[in-house]
N, CA, C and O atoms as a MOPAC input file, in Angstrom:
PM7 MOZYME 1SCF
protein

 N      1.45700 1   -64.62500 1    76.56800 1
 C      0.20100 1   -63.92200 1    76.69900 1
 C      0.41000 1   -62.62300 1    77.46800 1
 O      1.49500 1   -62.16000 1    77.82100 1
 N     -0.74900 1   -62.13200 1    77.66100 1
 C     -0.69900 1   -60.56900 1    78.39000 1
 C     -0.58900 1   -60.64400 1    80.30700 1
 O     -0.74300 1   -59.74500 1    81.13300 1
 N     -0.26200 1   -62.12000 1    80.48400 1
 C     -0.85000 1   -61.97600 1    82.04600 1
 C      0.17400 1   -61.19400 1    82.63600 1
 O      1.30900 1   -61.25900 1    82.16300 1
 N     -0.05500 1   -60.52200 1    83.53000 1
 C      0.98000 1   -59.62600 1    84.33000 1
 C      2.00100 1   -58.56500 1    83.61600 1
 O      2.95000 1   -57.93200 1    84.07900 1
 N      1.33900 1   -58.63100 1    82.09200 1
 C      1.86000 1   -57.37900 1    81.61900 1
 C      1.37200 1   -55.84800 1    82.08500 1
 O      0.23900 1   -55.54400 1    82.46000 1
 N      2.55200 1   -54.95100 1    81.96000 1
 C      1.86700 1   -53.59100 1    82.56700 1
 C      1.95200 1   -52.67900 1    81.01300 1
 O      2.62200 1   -53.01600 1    80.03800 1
 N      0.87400 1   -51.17800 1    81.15200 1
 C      0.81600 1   -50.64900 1    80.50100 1
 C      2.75600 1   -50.24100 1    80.28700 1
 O      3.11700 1   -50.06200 1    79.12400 1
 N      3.29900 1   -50.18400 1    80.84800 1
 C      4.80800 1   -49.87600 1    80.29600 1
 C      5.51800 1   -50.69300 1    79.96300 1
 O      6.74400 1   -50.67100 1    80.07700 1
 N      4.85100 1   -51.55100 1    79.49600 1
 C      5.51900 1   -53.17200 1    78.79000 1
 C      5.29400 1   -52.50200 1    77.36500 1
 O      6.09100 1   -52.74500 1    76.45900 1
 N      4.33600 1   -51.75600 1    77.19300 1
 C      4.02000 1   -51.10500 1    75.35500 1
 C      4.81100 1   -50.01800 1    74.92400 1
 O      4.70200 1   -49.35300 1    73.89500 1
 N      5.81800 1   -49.90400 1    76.07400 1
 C      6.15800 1   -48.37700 1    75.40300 1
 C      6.94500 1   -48.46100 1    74.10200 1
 O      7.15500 1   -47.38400 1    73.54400 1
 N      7.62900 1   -50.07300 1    73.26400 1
 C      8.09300 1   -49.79900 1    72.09000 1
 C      7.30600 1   -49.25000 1    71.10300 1
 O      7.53600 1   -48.19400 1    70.51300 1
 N      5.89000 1   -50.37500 1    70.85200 1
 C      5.21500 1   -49.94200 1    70.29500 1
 C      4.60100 1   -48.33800 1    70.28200 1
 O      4.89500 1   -47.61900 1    69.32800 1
 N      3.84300 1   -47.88100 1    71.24800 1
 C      3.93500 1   -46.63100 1    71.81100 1
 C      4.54700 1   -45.57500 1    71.40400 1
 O      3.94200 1   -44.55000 1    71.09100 1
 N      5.82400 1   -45.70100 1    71.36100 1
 C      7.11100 1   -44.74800 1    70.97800 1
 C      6.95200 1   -45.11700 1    69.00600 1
 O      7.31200 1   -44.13600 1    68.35500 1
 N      6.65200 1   -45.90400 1    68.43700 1
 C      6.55600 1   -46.33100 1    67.14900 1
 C      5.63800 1   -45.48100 1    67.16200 1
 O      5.93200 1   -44.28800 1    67.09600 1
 N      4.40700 1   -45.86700 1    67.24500 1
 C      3.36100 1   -45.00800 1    66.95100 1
 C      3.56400 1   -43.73200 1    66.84100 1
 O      3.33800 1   -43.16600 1    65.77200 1
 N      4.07900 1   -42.98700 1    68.05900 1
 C      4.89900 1   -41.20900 1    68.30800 1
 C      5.24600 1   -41.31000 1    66.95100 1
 O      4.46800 1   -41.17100 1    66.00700 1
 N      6.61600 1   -41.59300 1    66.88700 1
 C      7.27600 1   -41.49700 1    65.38800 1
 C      6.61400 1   -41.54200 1    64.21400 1
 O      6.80300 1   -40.62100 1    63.41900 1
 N      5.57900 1   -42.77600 1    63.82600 1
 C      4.96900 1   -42.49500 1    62.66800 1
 C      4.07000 1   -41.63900 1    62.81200 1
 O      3.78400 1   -41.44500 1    61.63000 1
 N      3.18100 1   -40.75500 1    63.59400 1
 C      2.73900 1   -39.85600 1    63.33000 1
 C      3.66300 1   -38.34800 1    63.52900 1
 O      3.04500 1   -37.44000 1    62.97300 1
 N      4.33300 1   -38.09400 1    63.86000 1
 C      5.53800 1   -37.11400 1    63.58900 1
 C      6.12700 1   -37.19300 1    62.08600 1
 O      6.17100 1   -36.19100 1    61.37200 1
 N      6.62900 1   -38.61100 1    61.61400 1
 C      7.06100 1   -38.77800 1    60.34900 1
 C      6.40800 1   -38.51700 1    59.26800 1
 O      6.90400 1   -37.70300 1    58.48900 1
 N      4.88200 1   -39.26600 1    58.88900 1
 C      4.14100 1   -39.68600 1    58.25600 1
 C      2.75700 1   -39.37400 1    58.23300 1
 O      1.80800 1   -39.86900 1    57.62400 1
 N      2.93400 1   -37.80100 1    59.58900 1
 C      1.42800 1   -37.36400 1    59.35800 1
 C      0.85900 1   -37.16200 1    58.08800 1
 O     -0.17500 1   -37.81600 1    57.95300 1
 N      1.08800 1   -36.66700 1    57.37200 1
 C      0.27100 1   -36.23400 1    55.74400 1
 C      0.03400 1   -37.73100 1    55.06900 1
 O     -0.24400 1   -37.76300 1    53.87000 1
 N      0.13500 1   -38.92200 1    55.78200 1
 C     -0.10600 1   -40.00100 1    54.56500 1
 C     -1.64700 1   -40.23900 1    55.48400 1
 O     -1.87400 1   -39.88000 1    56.63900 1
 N     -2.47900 1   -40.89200 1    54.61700 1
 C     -3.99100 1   -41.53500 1    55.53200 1
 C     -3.51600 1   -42.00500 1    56.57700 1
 O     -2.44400 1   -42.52000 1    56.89700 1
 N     -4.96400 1   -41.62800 1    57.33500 1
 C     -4.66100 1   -42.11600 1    58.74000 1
 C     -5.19100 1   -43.77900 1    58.87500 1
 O     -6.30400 1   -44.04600 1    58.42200 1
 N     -4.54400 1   -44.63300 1    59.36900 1
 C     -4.81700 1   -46.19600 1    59.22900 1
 C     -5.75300 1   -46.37500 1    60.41800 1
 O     -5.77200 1   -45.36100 1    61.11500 1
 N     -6.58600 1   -47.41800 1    60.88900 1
 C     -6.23700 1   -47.94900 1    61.88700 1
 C     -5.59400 1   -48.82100 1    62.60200 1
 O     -5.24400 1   -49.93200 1    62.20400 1
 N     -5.41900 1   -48.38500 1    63.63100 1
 C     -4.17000 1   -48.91100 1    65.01300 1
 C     -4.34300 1   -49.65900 1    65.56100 1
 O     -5.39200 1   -49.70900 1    66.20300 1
 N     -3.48600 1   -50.58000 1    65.61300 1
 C     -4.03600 1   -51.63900 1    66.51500 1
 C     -2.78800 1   -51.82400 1    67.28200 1
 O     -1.73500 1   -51.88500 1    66.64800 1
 N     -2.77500 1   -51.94400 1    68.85200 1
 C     -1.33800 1   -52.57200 1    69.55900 1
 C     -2.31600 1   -53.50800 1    70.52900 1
 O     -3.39400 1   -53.35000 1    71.10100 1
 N     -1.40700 1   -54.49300 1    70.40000 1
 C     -1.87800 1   -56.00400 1    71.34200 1
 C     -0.62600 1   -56.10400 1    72.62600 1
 O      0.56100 1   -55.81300 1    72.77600 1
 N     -1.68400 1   -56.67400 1    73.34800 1
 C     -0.88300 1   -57.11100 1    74.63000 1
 C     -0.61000 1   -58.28400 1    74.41100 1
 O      0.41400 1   -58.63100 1    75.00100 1
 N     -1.11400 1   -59.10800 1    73.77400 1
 C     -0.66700 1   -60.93300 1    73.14800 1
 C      0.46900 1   -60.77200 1    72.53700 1
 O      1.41900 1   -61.37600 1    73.03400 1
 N      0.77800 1   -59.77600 1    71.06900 1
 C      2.01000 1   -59.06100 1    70.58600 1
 C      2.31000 1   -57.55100 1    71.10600 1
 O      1.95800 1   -56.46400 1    70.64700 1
 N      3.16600 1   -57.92700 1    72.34200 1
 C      3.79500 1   -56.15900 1    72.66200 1
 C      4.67400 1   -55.53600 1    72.00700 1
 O      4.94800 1   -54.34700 1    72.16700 1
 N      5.23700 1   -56.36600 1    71.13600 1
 C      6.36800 1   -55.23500 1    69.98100 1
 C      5.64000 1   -54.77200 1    69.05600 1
 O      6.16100 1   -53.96300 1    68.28900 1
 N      4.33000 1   -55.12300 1    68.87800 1
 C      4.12000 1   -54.94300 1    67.27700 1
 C      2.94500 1   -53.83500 1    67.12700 1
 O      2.02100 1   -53.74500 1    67.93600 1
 N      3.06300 1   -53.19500 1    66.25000 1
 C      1.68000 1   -51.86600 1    66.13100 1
 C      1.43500 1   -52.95500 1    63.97700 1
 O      2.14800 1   -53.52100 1    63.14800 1
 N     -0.26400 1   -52.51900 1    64.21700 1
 C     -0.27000 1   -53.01000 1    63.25000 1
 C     -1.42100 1   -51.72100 1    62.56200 1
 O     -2.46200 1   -51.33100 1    63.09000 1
 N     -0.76600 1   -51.22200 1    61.12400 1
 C     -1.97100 1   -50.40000 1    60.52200 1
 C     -2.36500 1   -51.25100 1    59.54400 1
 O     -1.79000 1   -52.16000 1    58.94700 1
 N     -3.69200 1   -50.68700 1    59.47900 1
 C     -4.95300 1   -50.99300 1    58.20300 1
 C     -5.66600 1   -50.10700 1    57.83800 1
 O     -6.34600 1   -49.31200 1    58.48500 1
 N     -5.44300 1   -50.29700 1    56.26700 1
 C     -6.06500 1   -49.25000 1    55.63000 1
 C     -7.28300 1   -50.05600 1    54.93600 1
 O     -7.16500 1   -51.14600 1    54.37700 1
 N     -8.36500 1   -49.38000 1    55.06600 1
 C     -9.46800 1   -50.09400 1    54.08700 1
 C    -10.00200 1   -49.42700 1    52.59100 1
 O     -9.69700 1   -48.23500 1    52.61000 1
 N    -10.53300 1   -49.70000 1    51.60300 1
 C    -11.05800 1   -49.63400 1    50.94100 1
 C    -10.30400 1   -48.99200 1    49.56700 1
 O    -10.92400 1   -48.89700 1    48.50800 1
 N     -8.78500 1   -48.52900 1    49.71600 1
 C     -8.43800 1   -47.87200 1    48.75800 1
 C     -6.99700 1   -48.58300 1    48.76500 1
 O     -6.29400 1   -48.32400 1    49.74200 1
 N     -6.46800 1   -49.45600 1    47.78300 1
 C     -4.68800 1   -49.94500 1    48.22600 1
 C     -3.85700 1   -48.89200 1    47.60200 1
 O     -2.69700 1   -49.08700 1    47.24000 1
 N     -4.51200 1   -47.72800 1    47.48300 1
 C     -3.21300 1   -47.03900 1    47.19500 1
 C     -2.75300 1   -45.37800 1    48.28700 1
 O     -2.08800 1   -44.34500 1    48.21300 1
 N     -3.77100 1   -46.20500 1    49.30900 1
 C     -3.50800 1   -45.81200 1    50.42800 1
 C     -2.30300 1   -46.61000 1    50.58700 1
 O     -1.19900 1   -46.18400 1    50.24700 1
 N     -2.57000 1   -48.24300 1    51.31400 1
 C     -1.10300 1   -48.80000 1    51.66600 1
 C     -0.36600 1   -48.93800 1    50.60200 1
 O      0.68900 1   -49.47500 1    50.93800 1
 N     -0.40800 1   -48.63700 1    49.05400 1
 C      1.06900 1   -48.10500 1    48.73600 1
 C      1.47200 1   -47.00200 1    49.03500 1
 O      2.68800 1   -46.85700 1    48.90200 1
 N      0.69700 1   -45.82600 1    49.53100 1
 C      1.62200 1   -44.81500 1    49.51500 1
 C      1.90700 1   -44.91000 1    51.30500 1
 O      2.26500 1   -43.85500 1    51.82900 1
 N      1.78100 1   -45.90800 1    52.03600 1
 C      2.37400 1   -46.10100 1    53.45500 1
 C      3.76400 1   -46.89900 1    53.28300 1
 O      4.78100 1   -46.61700 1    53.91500 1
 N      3.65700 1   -47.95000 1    52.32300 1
 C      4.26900 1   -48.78800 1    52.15500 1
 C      5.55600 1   -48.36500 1    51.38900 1
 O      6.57500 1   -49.00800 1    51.63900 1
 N      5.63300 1   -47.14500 1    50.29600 1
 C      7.05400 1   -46.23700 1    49.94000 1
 C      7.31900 1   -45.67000 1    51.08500 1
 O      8.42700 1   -45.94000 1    51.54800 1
 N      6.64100 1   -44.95900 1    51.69600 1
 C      7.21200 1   -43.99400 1    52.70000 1
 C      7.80600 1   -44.61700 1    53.72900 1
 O      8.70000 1   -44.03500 1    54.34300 1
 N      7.40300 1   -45.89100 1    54.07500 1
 C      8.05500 1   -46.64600 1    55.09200 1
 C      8.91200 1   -47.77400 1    54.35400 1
 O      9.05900 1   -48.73700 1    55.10700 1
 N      9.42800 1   -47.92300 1    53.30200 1
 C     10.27500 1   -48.81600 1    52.24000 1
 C     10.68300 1   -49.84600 1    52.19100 1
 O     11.81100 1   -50.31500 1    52.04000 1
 N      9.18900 1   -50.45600 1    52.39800 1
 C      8.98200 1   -51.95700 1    52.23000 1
 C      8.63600 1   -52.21000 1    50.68200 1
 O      7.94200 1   -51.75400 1    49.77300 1
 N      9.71900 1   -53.40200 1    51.01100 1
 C     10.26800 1   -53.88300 1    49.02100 1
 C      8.81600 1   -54.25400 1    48.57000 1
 O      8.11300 1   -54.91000 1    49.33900 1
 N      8.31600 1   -53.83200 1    47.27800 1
 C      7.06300 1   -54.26200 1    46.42500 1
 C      7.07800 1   -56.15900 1    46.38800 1
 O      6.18400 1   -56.89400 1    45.96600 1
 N      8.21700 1   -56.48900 1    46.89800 1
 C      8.11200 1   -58.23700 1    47.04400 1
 C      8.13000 1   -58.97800 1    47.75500 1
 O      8.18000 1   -60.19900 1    47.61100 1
 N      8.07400 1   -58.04300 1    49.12500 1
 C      8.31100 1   -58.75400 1    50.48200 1
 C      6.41100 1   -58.60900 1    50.38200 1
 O      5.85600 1   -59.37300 1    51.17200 1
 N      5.60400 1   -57.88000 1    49.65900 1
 C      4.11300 1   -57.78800 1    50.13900 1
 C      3.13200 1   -58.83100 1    49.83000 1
 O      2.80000 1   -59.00100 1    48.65700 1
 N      2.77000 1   -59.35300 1    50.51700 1
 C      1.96700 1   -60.31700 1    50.15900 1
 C      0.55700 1   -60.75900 1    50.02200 1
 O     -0.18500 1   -61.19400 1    50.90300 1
 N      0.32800 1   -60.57800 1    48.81700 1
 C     -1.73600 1   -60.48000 1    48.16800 1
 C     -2.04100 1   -62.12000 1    48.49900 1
 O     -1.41000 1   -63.17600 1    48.44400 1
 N     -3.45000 1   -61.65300 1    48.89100 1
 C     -4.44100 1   -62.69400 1    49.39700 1
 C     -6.14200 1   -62.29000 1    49.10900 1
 O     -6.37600 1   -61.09600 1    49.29400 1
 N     -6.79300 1   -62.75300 1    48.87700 1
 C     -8.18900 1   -63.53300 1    48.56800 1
 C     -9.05800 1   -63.52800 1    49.66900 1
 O     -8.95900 1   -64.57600 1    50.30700 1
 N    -10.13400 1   -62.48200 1    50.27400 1
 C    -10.80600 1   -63.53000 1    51.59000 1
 C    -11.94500 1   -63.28600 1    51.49600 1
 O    -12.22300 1   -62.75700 1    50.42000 1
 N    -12.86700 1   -63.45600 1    52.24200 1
 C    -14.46400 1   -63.08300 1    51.97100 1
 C    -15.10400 1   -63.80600 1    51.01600 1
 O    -15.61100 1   -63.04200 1    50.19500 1
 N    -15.33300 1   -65.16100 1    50.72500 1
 C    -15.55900 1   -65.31900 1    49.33200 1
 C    -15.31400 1   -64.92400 1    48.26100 1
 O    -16.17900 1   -65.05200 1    47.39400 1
 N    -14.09100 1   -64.32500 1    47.95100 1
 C    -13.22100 1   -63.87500 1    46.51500 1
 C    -13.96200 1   -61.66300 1    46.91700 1
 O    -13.71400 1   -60.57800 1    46.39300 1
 N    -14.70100 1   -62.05100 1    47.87500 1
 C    -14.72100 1   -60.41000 1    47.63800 1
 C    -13.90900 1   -59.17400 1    48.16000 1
 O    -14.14600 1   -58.01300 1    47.82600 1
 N    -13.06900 1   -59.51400 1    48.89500 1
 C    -11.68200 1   -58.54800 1    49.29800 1
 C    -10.13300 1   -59.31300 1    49.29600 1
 O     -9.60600 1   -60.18700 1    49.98400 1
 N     -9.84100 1   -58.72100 1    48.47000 1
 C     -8.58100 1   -58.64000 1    48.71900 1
 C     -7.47400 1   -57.93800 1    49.57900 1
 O     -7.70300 1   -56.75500 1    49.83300 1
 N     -6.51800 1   -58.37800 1    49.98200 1
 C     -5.64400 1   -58.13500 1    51.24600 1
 C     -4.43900 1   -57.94500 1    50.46700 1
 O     -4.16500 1   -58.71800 1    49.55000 1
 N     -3.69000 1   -56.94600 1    50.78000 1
 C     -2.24600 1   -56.58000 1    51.17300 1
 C     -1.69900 1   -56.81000 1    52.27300 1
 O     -2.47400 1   -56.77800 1    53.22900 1
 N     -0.41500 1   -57.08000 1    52.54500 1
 C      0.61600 1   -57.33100 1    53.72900 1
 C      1.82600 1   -57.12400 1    53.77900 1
 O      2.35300 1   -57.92400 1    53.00700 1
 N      2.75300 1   -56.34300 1    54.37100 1
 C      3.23100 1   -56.84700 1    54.84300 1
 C      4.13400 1   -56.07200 1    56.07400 1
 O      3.79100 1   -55.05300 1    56.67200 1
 N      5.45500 1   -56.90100 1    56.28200 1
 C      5.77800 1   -56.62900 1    57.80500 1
 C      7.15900 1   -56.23100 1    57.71300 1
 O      7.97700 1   -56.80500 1    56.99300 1
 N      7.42100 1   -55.19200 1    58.48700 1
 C      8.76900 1   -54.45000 1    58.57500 1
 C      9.63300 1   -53.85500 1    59.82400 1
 O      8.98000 1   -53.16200 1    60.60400 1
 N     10.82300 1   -54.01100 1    60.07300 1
 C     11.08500 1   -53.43900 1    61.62400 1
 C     11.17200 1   -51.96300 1    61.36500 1
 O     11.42000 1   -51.35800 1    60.32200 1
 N     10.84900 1   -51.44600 1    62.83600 1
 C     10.59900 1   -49.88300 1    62.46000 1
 C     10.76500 1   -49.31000 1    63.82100 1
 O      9.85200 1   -49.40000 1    64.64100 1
 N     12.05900 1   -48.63600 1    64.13700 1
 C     12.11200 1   -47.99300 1    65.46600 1
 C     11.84800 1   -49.23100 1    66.56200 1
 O     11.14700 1   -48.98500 1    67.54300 1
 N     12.42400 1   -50.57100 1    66.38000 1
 C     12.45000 1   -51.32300 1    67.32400 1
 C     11.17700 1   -52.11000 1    67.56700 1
 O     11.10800 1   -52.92300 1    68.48900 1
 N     10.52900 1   -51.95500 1    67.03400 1
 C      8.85400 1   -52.26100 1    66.71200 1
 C      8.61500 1   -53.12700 1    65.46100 1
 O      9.29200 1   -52.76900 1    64.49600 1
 N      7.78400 1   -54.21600 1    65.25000 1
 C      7.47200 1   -55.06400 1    64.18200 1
 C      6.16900 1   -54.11500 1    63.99500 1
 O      5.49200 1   -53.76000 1    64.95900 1
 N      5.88800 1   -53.73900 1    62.66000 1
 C      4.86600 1   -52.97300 1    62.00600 1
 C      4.60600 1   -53.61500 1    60.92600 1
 O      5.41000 1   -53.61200 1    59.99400 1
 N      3.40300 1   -54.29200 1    60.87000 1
 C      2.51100 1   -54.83600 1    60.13300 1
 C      1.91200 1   -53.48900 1    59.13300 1
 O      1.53800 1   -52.37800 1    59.50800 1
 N      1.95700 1   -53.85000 1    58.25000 1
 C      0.70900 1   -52.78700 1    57.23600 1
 C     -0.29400 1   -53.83100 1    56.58200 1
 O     -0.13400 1   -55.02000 1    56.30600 1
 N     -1.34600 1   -53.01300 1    56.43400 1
 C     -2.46600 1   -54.55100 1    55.83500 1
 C     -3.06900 1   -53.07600 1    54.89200 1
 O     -3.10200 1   -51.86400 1    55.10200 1
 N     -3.47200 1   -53.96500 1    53.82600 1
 C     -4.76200 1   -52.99800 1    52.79600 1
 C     -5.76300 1   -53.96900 1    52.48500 1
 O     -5.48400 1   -55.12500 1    52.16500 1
 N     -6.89200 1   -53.53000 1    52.57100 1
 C     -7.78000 1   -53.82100 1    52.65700 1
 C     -8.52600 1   -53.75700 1    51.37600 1
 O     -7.85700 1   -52.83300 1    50.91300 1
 N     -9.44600 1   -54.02900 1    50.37700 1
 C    -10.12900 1   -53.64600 1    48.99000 1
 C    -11.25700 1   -54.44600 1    48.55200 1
 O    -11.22000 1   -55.67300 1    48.45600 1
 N    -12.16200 1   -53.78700 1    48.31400 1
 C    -13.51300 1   -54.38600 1    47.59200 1
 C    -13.03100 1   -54.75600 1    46.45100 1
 O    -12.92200 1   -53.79500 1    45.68800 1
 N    -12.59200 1   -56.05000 1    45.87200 1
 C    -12.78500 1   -56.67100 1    44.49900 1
 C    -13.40200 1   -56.22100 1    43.60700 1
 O    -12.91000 1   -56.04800 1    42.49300 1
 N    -14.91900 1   -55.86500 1    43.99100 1
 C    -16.04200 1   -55.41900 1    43.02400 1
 C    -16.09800 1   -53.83600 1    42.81000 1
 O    -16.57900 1   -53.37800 1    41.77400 1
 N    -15.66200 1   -53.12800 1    43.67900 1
 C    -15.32700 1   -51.83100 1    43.56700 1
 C    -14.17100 1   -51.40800 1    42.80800 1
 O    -14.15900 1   -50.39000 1    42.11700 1
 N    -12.99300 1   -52.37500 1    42.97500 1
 C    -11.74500 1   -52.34700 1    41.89600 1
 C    -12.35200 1   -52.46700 1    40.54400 1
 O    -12.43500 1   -51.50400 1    39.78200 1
 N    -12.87900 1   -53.95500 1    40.18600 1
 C    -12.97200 1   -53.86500 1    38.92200 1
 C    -14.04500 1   -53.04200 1    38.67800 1
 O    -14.61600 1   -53.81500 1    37.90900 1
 N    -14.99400 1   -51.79500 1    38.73700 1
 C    -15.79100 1   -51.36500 1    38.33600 1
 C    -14.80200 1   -50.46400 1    37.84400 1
 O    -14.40000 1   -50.35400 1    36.68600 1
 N    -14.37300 1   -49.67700 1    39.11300 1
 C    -13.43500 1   -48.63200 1    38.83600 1
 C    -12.49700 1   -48.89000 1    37.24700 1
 O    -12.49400 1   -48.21700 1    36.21700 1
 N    -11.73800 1   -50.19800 1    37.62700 1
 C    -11.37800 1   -50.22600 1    35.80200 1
 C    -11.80900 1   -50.27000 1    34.83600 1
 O    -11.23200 1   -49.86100 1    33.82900 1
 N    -13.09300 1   -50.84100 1    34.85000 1
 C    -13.81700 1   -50.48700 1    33.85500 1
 C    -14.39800 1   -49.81500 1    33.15500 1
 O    -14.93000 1   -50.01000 1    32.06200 1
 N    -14.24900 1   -48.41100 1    34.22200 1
 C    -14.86300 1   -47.55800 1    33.87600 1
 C    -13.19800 1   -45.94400 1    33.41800 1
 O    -13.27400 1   -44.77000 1    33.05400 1
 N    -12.28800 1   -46.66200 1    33.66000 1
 C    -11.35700 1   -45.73400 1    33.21400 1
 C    -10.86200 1   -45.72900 1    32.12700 1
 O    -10.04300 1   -44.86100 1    31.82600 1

């Protein structure tokens, strides 16, 4: 847990974060999440578009089979995942997607 952790217990994560925005400014901006429960790990999420986290997910070159789709909300969003080491840091990527907004969109292309 976080007890008696100090703010300079985060600096891997921290220093991750630096880097992907130096690296990877021009891709969407996710949101950030760093935990004191997990201090190695920075985790982004992108919502509403997955081709936001594919285009996070080439640039940072996580295999199309390590990612792993999931179901939640009562069948109404679907989830992307997954997890990669990065500058010493475990980095989670998640995508986020309206089901019902996908299939409209195909239907209508």
């Amino acid at each position: 847990m976080s007890k008696g952790l100090a703010f300079e217990d985060l600096a891997v994560p921290l220093r991750t974060l630096r880097l992907l925005a130096a690296d990877f400014g021009c891709l969407p901006a996710p949101e950030v999440r760093l935990s004191t429960i997990y201090p190695n790990r920075v985790e982004l999420a992108l919502f509403g578009d997955l081709a936001e986290f594919e285009a996070w997910r080439e640039a940072l070159g996580a295999a199309p089979e390590d990612v792993n789709y999931r179901v939640q909300g009562d069948g109404r969003t679907q989830v992307l995942r997954t997890t990669i080491a990065y500058s010493g840091a475990e980095l989670e990527l998640i995508g986020y997607s309206d089901i019902h907004a996908l299939a409209q969109a195909e239907a209508t292309a």
